[in-house]
Each structure stands twice: as structure tokens, then as C-alpha cells.
C-alpha positions in Angstrom: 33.4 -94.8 -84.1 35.6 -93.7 -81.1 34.1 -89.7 -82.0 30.3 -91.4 -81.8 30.9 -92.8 -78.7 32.9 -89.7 -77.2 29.9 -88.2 -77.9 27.2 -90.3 -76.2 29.4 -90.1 -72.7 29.4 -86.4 -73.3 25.5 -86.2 -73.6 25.2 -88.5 -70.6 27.4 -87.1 -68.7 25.9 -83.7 -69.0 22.0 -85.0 -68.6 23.3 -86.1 -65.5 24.6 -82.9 -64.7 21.4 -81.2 -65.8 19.3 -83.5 -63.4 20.7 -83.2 -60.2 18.9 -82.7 -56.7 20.1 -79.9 -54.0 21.2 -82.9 -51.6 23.7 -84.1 -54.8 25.3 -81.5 -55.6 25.2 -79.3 -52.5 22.7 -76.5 -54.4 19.4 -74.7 -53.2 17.2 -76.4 -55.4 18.7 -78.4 -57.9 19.8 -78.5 -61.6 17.3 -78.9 -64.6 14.6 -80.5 -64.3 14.8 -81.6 -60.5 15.2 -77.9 -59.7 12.1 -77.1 -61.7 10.1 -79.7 -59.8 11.8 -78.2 -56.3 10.4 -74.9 -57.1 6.7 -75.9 -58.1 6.4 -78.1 -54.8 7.4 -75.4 -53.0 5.0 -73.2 -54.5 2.2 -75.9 -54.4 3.1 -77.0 -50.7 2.9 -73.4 -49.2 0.2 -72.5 -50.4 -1.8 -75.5 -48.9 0.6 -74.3 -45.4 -1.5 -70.9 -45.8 -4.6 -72.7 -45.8 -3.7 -75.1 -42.9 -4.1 -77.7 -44.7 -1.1 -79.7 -43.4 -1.9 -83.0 -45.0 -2.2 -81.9 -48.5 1.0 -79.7 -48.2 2.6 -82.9 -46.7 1.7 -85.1 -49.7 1.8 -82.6 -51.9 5.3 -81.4 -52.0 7.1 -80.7 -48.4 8.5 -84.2 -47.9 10.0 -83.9 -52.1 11.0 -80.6 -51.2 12.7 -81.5 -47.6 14.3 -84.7 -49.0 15.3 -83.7 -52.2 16.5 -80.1 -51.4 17.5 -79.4 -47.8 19.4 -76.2 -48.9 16.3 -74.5 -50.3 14.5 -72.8 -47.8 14.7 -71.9 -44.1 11.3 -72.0 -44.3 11.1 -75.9 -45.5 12.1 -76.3 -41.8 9.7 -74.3 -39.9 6.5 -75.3 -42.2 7.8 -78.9 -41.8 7.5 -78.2 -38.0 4.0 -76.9 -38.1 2.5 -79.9 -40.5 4.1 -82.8 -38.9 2.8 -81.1 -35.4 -0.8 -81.0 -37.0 -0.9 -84.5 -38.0 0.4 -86.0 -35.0 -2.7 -84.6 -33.1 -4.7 -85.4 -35.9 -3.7 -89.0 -36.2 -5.9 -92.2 -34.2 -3.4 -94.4 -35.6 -0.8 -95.6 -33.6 1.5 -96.5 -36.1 1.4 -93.3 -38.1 1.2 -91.1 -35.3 5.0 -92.9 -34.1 6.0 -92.1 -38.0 5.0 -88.2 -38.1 7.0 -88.3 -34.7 9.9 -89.9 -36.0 9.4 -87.6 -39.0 9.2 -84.5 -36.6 12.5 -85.2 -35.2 14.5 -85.9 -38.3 13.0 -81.7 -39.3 15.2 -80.9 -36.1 18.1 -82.9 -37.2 18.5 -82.1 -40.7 17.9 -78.4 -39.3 20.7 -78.6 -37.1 23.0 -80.1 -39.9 22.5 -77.5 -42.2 21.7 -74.7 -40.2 24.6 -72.6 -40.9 23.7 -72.8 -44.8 20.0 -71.9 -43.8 21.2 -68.8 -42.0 22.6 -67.3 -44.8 19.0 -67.5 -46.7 17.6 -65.1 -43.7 17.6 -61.6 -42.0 17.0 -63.4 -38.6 19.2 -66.3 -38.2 18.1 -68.9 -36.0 21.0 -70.1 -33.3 21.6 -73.4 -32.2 19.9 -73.0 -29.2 17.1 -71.9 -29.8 17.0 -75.0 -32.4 17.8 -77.6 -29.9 15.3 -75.9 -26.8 12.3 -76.7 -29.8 14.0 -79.8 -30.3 13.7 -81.2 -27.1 9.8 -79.6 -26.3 8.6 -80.9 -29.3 10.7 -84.6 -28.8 8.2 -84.6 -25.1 5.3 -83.4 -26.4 5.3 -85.1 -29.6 6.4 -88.3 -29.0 4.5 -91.3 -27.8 7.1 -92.7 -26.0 10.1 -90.2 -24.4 12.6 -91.5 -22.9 13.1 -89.5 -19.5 16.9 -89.4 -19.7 17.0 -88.6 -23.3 14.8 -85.9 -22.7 16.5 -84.2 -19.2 20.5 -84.5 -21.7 18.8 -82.5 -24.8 16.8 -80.0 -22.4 20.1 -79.4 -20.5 22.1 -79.3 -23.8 19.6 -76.4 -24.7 19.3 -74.8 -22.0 24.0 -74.5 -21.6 23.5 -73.0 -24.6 21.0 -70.7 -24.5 20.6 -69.9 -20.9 18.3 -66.6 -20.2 17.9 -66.3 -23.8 16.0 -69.9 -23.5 12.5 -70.0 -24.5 10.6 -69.9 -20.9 8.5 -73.1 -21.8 12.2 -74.7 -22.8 13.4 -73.6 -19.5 9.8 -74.8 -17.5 10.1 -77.7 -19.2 13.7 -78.5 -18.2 12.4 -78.1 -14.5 9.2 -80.3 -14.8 11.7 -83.3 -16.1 14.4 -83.0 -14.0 11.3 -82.7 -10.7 10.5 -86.2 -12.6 13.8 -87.7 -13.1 14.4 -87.1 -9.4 11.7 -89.3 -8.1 12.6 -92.3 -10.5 16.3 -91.8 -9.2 17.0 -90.2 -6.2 20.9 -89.8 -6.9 20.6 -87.1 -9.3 19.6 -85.2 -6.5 22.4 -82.4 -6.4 21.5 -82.1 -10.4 17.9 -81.0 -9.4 18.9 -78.4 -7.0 21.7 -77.1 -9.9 18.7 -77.5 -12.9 16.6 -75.2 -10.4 19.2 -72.9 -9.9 20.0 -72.6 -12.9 16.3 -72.5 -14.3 14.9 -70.2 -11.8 18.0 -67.5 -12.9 17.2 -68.0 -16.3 13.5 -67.7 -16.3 14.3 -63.9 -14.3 16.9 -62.9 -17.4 14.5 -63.9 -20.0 11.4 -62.0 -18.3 13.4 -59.1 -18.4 14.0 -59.2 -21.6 10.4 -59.3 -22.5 8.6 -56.0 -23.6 5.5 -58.2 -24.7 2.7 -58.7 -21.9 1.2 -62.1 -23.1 5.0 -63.8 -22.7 5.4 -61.8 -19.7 2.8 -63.1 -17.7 3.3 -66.8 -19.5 6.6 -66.5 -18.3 5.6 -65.5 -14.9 3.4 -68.7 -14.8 6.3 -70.8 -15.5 8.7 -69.2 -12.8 6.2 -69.9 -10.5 5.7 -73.6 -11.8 9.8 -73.8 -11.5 9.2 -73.1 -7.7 6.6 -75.7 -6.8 8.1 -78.3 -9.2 10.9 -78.1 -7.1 9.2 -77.6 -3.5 7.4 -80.6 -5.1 9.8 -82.8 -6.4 10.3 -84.2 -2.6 14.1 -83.1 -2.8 13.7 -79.6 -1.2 13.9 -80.1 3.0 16.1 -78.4 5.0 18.0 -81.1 5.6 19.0 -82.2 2.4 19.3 -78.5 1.5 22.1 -78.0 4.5 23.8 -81.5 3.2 24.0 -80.2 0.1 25.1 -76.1 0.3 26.5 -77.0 3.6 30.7 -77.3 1.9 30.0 -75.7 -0.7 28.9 -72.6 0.6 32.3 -72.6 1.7 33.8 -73.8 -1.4 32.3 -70.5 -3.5 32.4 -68.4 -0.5 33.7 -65.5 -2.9 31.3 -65.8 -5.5 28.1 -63.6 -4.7 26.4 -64.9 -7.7 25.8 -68.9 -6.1 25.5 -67.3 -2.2 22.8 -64.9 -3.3 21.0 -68.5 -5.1 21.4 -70.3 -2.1 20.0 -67.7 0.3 17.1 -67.0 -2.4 16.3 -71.1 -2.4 16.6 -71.8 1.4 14.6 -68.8 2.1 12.0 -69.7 -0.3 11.5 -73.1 1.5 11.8 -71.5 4.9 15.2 -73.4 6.0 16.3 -69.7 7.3 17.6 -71.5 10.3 20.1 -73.3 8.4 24.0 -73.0 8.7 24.0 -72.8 5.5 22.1 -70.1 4.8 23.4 -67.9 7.4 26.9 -68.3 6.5 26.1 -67.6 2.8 24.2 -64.7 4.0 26.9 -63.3 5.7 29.4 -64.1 3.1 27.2 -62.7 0.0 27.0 -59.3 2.0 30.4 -58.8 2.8 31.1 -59.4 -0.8 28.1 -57.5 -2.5 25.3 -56.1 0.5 21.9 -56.2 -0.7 18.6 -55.8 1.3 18.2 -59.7 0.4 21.4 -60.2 2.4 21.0 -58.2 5.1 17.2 -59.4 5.5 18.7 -62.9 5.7 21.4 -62.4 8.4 18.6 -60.4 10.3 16.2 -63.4 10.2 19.2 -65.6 11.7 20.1 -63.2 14.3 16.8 -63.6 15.5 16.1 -67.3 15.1 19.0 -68.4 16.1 21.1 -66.1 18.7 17.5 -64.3 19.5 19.5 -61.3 19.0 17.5 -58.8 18.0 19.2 -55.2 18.1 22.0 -56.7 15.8 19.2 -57.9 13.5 17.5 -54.3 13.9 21.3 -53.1 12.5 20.6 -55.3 9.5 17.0 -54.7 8.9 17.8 -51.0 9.5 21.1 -51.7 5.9 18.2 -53.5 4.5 16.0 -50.7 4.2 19.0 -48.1 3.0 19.4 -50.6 0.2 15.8 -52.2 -0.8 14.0 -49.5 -3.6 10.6 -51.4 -4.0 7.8 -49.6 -2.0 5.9 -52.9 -0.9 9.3 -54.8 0.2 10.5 -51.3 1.5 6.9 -51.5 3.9 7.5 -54.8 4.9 11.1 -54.0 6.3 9.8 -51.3 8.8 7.3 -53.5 9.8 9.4 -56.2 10.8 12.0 -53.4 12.1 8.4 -51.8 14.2 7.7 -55.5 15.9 11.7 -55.7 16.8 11.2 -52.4 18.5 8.0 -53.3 19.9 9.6 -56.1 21.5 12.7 -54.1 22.5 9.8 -52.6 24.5 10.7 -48.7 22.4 7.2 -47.8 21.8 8.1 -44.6 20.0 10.9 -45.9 17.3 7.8 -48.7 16.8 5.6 -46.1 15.5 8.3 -44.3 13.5 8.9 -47.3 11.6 5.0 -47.9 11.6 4.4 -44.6 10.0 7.3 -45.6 7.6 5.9 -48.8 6.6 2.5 -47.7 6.0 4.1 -44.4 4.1 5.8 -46.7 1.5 2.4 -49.1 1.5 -1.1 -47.7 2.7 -2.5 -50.8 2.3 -0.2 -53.1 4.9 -2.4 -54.2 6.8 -0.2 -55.1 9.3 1.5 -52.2 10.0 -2.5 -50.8 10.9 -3.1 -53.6 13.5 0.3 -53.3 15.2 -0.4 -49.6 15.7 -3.9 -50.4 17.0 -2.0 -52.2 19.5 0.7 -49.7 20.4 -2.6 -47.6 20.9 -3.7 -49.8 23.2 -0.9 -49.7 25.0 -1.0 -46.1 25.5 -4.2 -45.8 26.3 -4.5 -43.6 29.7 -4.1 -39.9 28.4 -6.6 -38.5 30.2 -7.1 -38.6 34.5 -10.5 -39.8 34.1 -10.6 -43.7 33.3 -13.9 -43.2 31.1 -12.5 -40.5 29.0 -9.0 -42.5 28.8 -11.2 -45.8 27.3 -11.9 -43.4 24.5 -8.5 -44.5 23.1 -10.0 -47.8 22.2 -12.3 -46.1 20.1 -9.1 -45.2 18.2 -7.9 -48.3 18.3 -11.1 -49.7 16.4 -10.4 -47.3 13.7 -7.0 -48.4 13.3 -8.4 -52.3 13.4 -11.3 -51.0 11.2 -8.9 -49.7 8.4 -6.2 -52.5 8.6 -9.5 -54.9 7.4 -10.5 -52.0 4.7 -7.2 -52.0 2.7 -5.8 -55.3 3.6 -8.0 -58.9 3.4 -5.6 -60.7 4.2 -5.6 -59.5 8.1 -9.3 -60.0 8.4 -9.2 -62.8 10.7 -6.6 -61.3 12.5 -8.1 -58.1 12.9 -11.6 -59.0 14.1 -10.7 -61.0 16.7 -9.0 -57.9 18.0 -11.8 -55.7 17.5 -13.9 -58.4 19.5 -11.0 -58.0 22.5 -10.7 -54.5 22.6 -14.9 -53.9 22.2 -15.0 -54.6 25.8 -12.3 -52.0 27.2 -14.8 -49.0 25.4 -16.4 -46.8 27.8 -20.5 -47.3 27.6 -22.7 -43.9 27.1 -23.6 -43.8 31.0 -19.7 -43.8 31.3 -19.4 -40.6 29.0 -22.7 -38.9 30.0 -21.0 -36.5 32.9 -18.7 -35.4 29.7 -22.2 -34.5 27.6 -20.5 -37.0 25.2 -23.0 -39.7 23.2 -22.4 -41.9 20.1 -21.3 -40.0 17.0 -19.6 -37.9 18.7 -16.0 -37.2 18.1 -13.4 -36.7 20.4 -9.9 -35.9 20.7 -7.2 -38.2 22.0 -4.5 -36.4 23.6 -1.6 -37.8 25.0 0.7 -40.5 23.0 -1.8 -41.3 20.1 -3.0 -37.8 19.6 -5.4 -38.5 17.2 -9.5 -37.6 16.9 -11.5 -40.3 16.8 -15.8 -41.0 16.9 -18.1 -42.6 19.8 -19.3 -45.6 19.0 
């Protein structure tokens, strides 16, 4: 009797054995028959997956499959991701729609919990990270109700932990809801200008990482949405900018990395007449000197002492340092009007013919040497023949509109001005000179140039 029922336990005891789920007993898919079933929902689910027929695959399988055997497949994570997504657009309901979200959310979870396990199913293995910057998108975007604090502490969370390895719309999206949290509660206002710090040096990492140009330029989109989210958010005045950086610019006056964000951020919003920014300036260039840093102390030279030949000194490191073309242009303009106003006509056009050297199309560079034309206009001892300049002058004006839009405006009103200083064909008739003709400026400009 005692044998017989020794023997029932035993069969029991091993039909229970036989049956288990993954989530029992800590296996992929199960024992006996409850690994048989994992496998053909698997199989029947994916297949529906391929199709995109996300509600069949979720009633046919994936919720068995992510319930019963978390351990199976990384794959039971990400498909879970793309069918609850699907039918939370799909859904009118109210009621259901807040259940796929919920649903949604417990995918991330559960992923998080046994993502270590999951990893060792993969080539690629998936990092926290990157788990939690999904996590938190997809807890805004699918959800009919996020909370906005919930939302900022698992985008931050991601975003520590990733940092220019973040997802760009993870990053974007960390910006958008700080911007947001700001104007509900204006005490987290030194967190927004650290979340835009932070975020704007990230979204530059993870661009430069990218060799593919559709995340490239979507990235790009975002950086820029970074910048007006936080020009936006209301938080971004001078004011608040030189409360804010004001100590602690001295507090991290050794680390170049947080001088060279504030100088990038108050230059960005124009607040180059700041303390603040001059003294990090200063401070980033004596640690590290870039042609951002030496541009900066230049610009406060000039607003602020209205010295200009010490900011020529800086403009002049800037260009030894800067290596892009366009930015290179810009910096012998700026150096060109200094010298103009320094009243050194002939430096001016050096660093004209510099500027317009590293950039054809500046148009700037054309109209300010149309004016140091003007300037030097008398070359010849006859007053007609010396107007001929202005002809010259046109060109230049002419050209500056041809490669550059942007100076239109600018340029045509000049070209209106200097119109009237032209000699008229009686004036040039004595010379045998009439329109179309073309004539040689001697003198300072010594150029050729045609009758008009």
C-alpha cells in the first residue's frame, strides 16, 4: 500500500515537473507540454508580426508567450513593442487604449528585469540605456495621461546613462519636457539650463557618431529644436543667465569643458555683454584657446571697454586657430571693419581679400570693399575721370548681391547712394569715353572697370 502510493507522488511530482512555464522554473520556454505550446505561439505570433497584423499576433500568441515565458526571446520584447504601439493608435476606445498603454509599459519593465538574461540570446546586446531612453518616449507618446514629472525623472535617468550615445529624439525629447516643466514651475530653473547643457552636448556627440544621412539631418532638426525650446522656454534672458553662471563661472573656473558651454549658450542668446561670459571667456582661453574663445573676449573688448586693437589681438588668435573656411571669412571680416574703424584702410582690404579668399560668396566682405573704394576714390587729377571709381564701386555692390542674398537690401540702397557720385557721358566726352566702355582705375583700387 505504502509502494502504491510512493508511486502516485512520484508520477505527480514528475507531471509537474514536465508541465512547467519559463517564468516557474527560470527556463527559455518551458518544460513539456507548456514549452511545446511556447514554441508554436511563437511561431504562430510572428508570423502574423510579418504581416503587420498586430492584433491577431496579440491574441494569438505574444501576450502567452510574454507572460508565460519572459526568458524566451529578445525578440518577444521588441515585437511586443511594435503591436501594443499599433493598437494604441488603432484603438477609439478610451478604455482599451489606457490598457495597451499600461500593457506597453509593463514590455519596458519586464525588459529591464530580465535584460541581462536577454542579452545572452543576442549578437547585439541591448544596454540599459538605450532600454530606458525608449522607455520614457514611448511612456509620452503613448500614454493618454503622462505625468510631467514622471516623465522629465525617466528621460533624465536615460539620458545619465546614455549621454551622447542617447537616441537624438530621447535627447530632443528630454529638452521639449524640461522647456515644459519650467513654465509650470519656475524653480527648476537652474535644471533647464543644466538639461540644455547637457542636451545640446549630447545631441553634437551623437551627430558625430552618425555615418547615416537620414539620422544625420533628423538629428540636426532636433539640435536645432534643443536651441529654440530653450530660447523658448522663457528662462533664457541675460539676466537670469548672469544670475545663474555669474558664481559659478568662478566655481569651475578650471574646467574648460562648462566655460566653453557657457560662452556657447550666452553667445547663442546674445548676452555677450555679460560678466559672465567675459570672464568664462577669458578663463576657457587661458586654460584651452580656441577661436570660440578668443572671438568671445574680442566681442567684449569691444562692447564693453570699446577697445578695439586688443580685440583685433584676439580676432587676429582667432583666425590662427579657426579651420572652417566660412567661420574663417567671417573673422577677417569682422578683423577688416575693426581696421576700417581704426581708420587703416590698407590692413582693411588685406583682411577683405582674406575673407572673401576663404568665402567668395561673403557678401559682406564685397560691400565693405565697395566702400573702402569709395573712399579712395580720387586717383586721377581730373574730377570726371576720378568719379570713374564709383563705377568700380557698383561692381563690387553688384557682385556682393550676385553671390550673397542676404545683403540685397543692404546693397541696393548703396548702389542707389553711390549712382549719383558717377560721372554723366558729357562728363567723360573730352576723354572720347562713352558707356561700355572700360576703363582702368589706377591709384588705390587699381582695378578695370566698365561705363555705365
Amino acid at each position: 500500500m505504502k509502494k502504491g502510493l510512493f508511486l502516485i507522488l512520484s508520477l505527480m511530482m514528475t507531471t509537474a515537473v514536465f508541465a512547467q512555464k519559463g517564468v516557474e522554473d527560470g527556463s527559455r520556454y518551458g518544460h513539456g507540454d507548456d514549452s511545446i505550446a511556447c514554441l508554436r505561439n511563437i511561431s504562430i505570433y510572428t508570423e502574423y508580426v510579418k504581416t503587420e497584423n498586430y492584433l491577431e499576433a496579440y491574441n494569438n500568441g505574444w501576450k502567452e508567450v510574454f507572460r508565460d515565458a519572459p526568458l524566451a526571446q529578445s525578440s518577444t520584447y521588441t515585437n511586443g513593442v511594435k503591436i501594443l504601439r499599433a493598437l494604441y493608435k488603432d484603438e477609439q476606445d478610451a478604455e482599451k487604449k489606457a490598457q495597451y498603454s499600461a500593457e506597453l509599459m509593463e514590455v519596458y519593465e519586464q525588459r529591464l528585469k530580465y535584460l541581462d538574461e536577454l542579452n545572452k540570446l543576442v549578437k547585439n546586446p541591448t544596454t540599459v540605456a538605450e532600454v530606458k531612453g525608449l522607455y520614457a518616449y514611448d511612456y509620452i507618446k503613448y500614454n493618454p495621461k503622462p505625468e510631467l514629472q514622471k516623465a522629465y525623472t525617466m528621460l533624465r535617468e536615460a539620458v545619465d546613462l546614455g549621454k551622447g550615445e542617447t537616441a537624438y529624439y530621447v535627447i530632443g525629447e528630454l529638452m521639449r519636457i524640461s522647456a515644459q516643466r519650467f513654465k509650470s514651475n519656475k524653480d527648476t530653473r537652474d535644471q533647464l539650463l543644466q538639461d540644455y547643457l547637457d542636451c545640446a552636448n549630447y545631441i553634437v556627440e551623437f551627430i558625430d557618431a552618425q555615418t547615416n544621412e537620414k539620422i544625420i539631418e533628423a538629428a540636426v532638426k532636433t539640435k536645432d529644436n534643443i536651441d529654440a525650446h530653450f530660447v523658448n522656454s522663457g528662462a533664457a534672458d541675460c539676466e537670469s543667465l548672469q544670475a545663474i553662471f555669474g558664481p559659478k563661472v568662478e566655481e569651475n573656473k578650471t574646467d574648460a569643458e562648462y566655460l566653453n558651454k557657457v560662452v556657447t549658450v550666452m553667445a547663442m542668446l546674445d548676452c555677450t555683454a555679460s560678466d559672465a561670459y567675459f570672464k568664462a571667456a577669458e578663463y576657457a582661453h587661458e586654460i584651452q584657446p580656441t577661436a570660440k574663445t578668443a572671438t568671445g573676449i574680442a566681442k567684449m573688448y569691444i562692447s564693453e571697454k570699446s577697445d578695439y586693437e586688443t580685440a583685433l589681438k584676439y580676432y587676429d588668435q582667432a583666425i590662427s586657430l579657426e579651420q572652417d573656411p566660412k567661420a574663417l571669412s567671417d573673422l577677417y571680416y569682422t578683423g577688416a571693419v575693426i581696421q576700417y574703424q581704426l581708420k587703416d584702410q590698407n590692413k582693411a582690404r588685406t583682411y577683405l581679400n582674406n575673407s572673401t579668399s576663404n568665402n567668395p560668396n561673403n557678401g559682406n566682405a564685397h560691400i565693405l570693399m565697395a566702400q573702402l573704394y569709395a573712399a579712395n576714390y580720387k586717383w586721377h587729377s581730373d574730377d570726371a575721370m576720378s568719379r570713374c571709381a564709383f563705377f568700380a564701386v557698383l561692381d563690387k555692390l553688384e557682385q556682393a548681391k550676385r553671390v550673397d542674398s542676404t545683403v540685397t537690401e543692404k546693397a541696393n540702397e548703396l548702389i542707389v547712394k553711390y549712382k549719383e557720385s558717377c560721372p554723366t557721358t558729357e562728363d567723360l566726352f573730352m576723354y572720347g569715353l562713352k558707356k561700355g566702355d572700360t576703363v582702368e582705375i589706377k591709384g588705390w583700387i587699381n582695378v578695370t572697370t566698365t561705363i555705365r
